[in-house]
C-alpha positions, -999 to +999 in steps of 0.1 A: -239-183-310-231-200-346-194-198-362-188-167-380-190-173-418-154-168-438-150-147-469-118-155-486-115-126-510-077-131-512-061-125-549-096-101-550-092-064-559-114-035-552-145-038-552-148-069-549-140-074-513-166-050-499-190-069-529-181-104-513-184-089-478-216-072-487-231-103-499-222-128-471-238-101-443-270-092-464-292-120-447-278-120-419-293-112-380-280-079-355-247-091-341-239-119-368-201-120-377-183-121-406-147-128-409-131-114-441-097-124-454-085-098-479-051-093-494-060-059-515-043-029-498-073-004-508-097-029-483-080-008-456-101+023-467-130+005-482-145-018-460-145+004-428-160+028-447-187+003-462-191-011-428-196+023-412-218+031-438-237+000-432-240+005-390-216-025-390-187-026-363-156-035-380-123-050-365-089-052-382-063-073-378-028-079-398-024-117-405+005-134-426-001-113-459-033-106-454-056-087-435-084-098-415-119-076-411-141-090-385-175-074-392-207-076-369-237-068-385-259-035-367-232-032-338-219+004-349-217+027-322-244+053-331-231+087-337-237+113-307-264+136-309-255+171-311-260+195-282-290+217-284-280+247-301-248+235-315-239+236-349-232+201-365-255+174-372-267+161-402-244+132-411-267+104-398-290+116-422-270+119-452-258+081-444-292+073-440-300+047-472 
């Protein structure tokens, strides 16, 4: 397995993490990483949400100052499908893109 590639998007504010982040996993294969250094507080919110939008599995970690977001690209747990009958459903496809 290759290195994971580094996005420095320290000193970046919204959006441009999740733009940086979005860019350096476009291209690349199921269960690549990304590591993404980010200083911007409202990354906390964004790029899980990006990654889960994405079906990318996203680790965080506090580092000195900054945060670190280890993505892999495709390794989101799939949602559980609902029970026959239930009520429910729906959200896989209205994150569907």
């Amino acid at each position: 397995m290759s290195a994971p590639a580094v996005v420095d998007a320290r000193g970046d504010r919204c959006p441009l993490p999740v733009v940086k982040a979005a860019r350096a996993t476009r291209d690349l294969p199921h269960g690549a990483t990304v590591l993404l250094l980010c200083d911007d507080p409202v990354a906390r919110v964004d790029v899980p949400a990006w990654a889960w939008l994405r079906g990318h599995a996203v680790e965080v970690a506090e580092a000195e100052g900054w945060t670190v977001y280890t993505v892999r690209v495709g390794c989101a747990e799939p949602e559980p499908e609902p029970e026959p009958g239930s009520e429910g459903g729906g959200t896989a496809a209205a994150r569907s893109t």
